[in-house]
N, C-alpha and C positions, 0 to 999 in steps of 0.2 A: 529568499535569496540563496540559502542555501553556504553551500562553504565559498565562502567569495575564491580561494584557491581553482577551485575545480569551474566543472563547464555550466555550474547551477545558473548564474546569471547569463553567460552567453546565452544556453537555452530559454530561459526566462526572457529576456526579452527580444531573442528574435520570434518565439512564439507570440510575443502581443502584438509586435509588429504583423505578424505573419494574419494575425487575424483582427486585425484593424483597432487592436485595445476594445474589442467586444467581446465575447462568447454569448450570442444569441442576445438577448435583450440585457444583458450583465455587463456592467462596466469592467475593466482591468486595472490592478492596482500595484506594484511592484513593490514589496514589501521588504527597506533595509537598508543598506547605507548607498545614498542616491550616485555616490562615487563609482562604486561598483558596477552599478546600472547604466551610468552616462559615461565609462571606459566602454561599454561595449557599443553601443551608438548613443547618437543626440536624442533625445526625449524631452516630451513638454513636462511642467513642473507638476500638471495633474496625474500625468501618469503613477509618478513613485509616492507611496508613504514612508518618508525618511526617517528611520528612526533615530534613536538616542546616539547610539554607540557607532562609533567608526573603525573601519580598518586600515590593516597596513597589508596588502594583499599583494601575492607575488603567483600570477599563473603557473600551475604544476605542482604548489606547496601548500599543503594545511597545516597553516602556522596555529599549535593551541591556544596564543596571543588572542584571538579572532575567536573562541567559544563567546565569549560573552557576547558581542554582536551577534551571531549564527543564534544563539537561545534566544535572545532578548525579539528577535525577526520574526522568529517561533510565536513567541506568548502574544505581540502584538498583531498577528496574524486569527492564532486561536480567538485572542481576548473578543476582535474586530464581529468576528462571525459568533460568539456566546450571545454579546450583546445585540445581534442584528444589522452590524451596520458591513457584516459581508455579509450573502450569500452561502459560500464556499471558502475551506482552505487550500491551496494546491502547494504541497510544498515541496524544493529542491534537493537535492543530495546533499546529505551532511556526509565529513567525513568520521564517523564513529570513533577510529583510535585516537584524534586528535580533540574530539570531545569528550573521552574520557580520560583521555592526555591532562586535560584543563579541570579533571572534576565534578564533571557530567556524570550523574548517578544511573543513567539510563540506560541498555543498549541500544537502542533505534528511536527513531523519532513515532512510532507507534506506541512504543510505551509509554513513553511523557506526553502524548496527548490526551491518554488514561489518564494520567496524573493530573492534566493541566485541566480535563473536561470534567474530572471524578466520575468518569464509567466506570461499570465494575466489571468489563470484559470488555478490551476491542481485542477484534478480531482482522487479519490483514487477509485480504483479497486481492487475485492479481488477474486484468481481464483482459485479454485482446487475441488476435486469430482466432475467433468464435468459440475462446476456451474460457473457464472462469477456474478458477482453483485458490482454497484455500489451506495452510498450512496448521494445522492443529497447535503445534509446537514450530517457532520462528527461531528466535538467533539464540541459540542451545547448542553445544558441544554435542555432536549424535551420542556419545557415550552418555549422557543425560536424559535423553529423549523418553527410555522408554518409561523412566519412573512418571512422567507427567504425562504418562496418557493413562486417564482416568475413566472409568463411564460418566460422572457427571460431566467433567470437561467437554469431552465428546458432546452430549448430550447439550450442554449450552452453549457452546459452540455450533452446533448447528443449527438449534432454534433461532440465534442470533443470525445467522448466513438465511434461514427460510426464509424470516423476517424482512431481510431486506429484500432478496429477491424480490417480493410480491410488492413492498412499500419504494422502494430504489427502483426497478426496475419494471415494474408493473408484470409479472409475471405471475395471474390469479393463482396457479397451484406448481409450484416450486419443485423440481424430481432431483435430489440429493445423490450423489454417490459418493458412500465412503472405502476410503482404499484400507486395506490392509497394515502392517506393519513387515511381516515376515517376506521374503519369497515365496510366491502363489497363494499369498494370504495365509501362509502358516501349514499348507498341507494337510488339514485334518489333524494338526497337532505336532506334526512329523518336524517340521521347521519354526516351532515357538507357537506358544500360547496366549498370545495377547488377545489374537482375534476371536480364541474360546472365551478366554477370560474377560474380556475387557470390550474390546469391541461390537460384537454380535451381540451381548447385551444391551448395551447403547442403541443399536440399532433396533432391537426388538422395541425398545423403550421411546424412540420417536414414531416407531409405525402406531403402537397402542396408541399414540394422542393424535395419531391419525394424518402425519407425513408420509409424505410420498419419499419412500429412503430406501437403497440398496445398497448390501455391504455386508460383510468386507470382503472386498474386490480383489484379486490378482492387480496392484500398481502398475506391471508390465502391460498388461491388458485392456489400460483406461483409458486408452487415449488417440488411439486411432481414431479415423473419421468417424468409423459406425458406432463406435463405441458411445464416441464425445455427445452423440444426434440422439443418446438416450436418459442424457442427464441437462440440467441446467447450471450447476456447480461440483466440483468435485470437492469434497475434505480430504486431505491427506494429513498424514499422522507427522512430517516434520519436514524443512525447510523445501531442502531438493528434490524432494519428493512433489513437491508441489511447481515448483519453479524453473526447473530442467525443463517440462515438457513445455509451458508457458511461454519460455523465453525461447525453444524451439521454435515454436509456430509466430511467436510475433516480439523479436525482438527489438524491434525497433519502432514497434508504437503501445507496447504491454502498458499498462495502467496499475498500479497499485491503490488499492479503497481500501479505508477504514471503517468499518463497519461495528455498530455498539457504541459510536460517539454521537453525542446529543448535535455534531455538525457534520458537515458534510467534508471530508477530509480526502484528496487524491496525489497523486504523486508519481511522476515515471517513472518506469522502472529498470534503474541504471544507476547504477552511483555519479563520482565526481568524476570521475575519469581523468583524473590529474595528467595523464599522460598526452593527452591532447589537448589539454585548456590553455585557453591564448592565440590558439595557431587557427582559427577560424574553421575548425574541422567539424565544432561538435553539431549531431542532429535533432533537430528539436523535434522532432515528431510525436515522441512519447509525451513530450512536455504538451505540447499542442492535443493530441488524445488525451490526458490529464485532464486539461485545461476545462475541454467541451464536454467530459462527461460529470464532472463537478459540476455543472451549467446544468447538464440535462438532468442528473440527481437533484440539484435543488429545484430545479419546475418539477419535480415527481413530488417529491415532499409539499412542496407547496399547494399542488392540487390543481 
């Protein structure tokens, strides 16, 4: 459901509609207070799983009233697919300052799926316009960033990204790039030392186990055409680093995966967009590419 405020349900279900309440042999299941779901069109009563808790929801506003339905949509969602009886999670925009407005211990809905699945690292991925890009370091204050780039960090962070690649995406032998931190990767030292310190280590340390890894990269440099045709994921070291060039090339069907959770977890990539919710504006695309690659992750896992 997402924040019943914002365009989570619009999108939500003009995407099931859009694809007939299938993705590929997978049912579609709308997951939250069925009120939400049938203010934005009529739906049969198979479609939604209604949960507990109800809102009082007013297009454009994330009321902190409404955390507890948005969490509770969360866990019955997680819980559905731990147990086997989804598939897949696909889930909508929360609005963050209004879930921890209410007491939400979390920053994003990627942490608390850690929490909710006990991974001991997810890692967030954002894929679309033939780009893949991961963030090392996610919703951190850049004044923050550089203490948490570690070589192990690195280093299991990326084994976690190989991983999927080859098991998610069927990709036999995975080719990583990792970006820098500095300007021009640190200039031989000249503009900061992480990437002596910290990074090029790390890297050394996935080639030894015999990854296909290159790094650390000139940021500026990664992401042109020819560039992009020599990697299959890129790591960056913190948020915009990762997601500027992403949401460049495919902003309106980018895909957000969670990767290092025991399910298969997706999500568009766009907040609530409170500023157009109600007014029949929002685009479901991204929900819709969400939707089907969730779909094609779980037939990969499956076999």
């Amino acid at each position: 459901m997402g924040d019943p405020g914002g365009i989570g349900p619009e999108v939500a279900v003009a995407a099931y509609i859009a694809l007939g309440g299938y993705a590929g042999d997978h049912p579609l299941r709308l997951v939250g207070d069925a009120d939400v779901f049938c203010a934005v069109a009529p739906l049969d009563d198979g479609a939604i799983v209604a949960g507990s808790r109800h809102v009082k929801s007013e297009p454009g506003f994330a009321d902190p009233q409404n955390a507890p339905a948005v969490i509770a949509a969360i866990d019955d969602a997680v819980h559905a697919a731990l147990d086997g009886r989804a598939a897949a999670v696909v889930t909508a925009p929360v609005q963050k300052a209004s879930l921890m407005q209410a007491g939400f211990g979390f920053p994003g809905q990627t942490e608390y799926l850690q929490h909710l699945t006990g991974a001991w690292r997810a890692v967030m991925m954002l894929s679309g316009g033939g780009l893949r890009v991961v963030p090392l370091t996610i919703h951190l204050p850049l004044e923050d960033v550089p203490d948490q780039i570690t070589k192990t960090a690195i280093v299991d962070t990326a084994e976690i990204v190989l991983a999927a690649l080859t098991r998610d995406f069927s990709i036999r032998r995975p080719r990583l790039a990792i970006a820098g931190l500095n300007p021009h990767a640190g200039e031989e030292g000249k503009l900061g030392r992480a990437e002596i310190e910290t990074i090029k280590p790390a890297v050394e340390a996935l080639r030894a186990r015999g990854f296909d890894v290159a790094g650390p990269l000139p940021a500026d440099t990664m992401f042109h055409a020819e560039a992009r045709a020599r990697y299959d994921a890129a790591l960056c070291m913190y948020h915009d680093q990762a997601l500027i060039p992403l949401k460049t090339l495919a902003f309106w069907h980018g895909v957000n995966i969670t990767l290092g959770l025991p399910i298969v977890r997706t999500s568009p990539d766009h907040g609530t967009a409170l500023d157009i919710a109600g007014q029949g504006k929002a685009d479901p695309r991204s929900m819709i590419a969400a939707i089907e690659l969730a779909a094609a992750i779980a037939d990969a896992r499956r076999g």
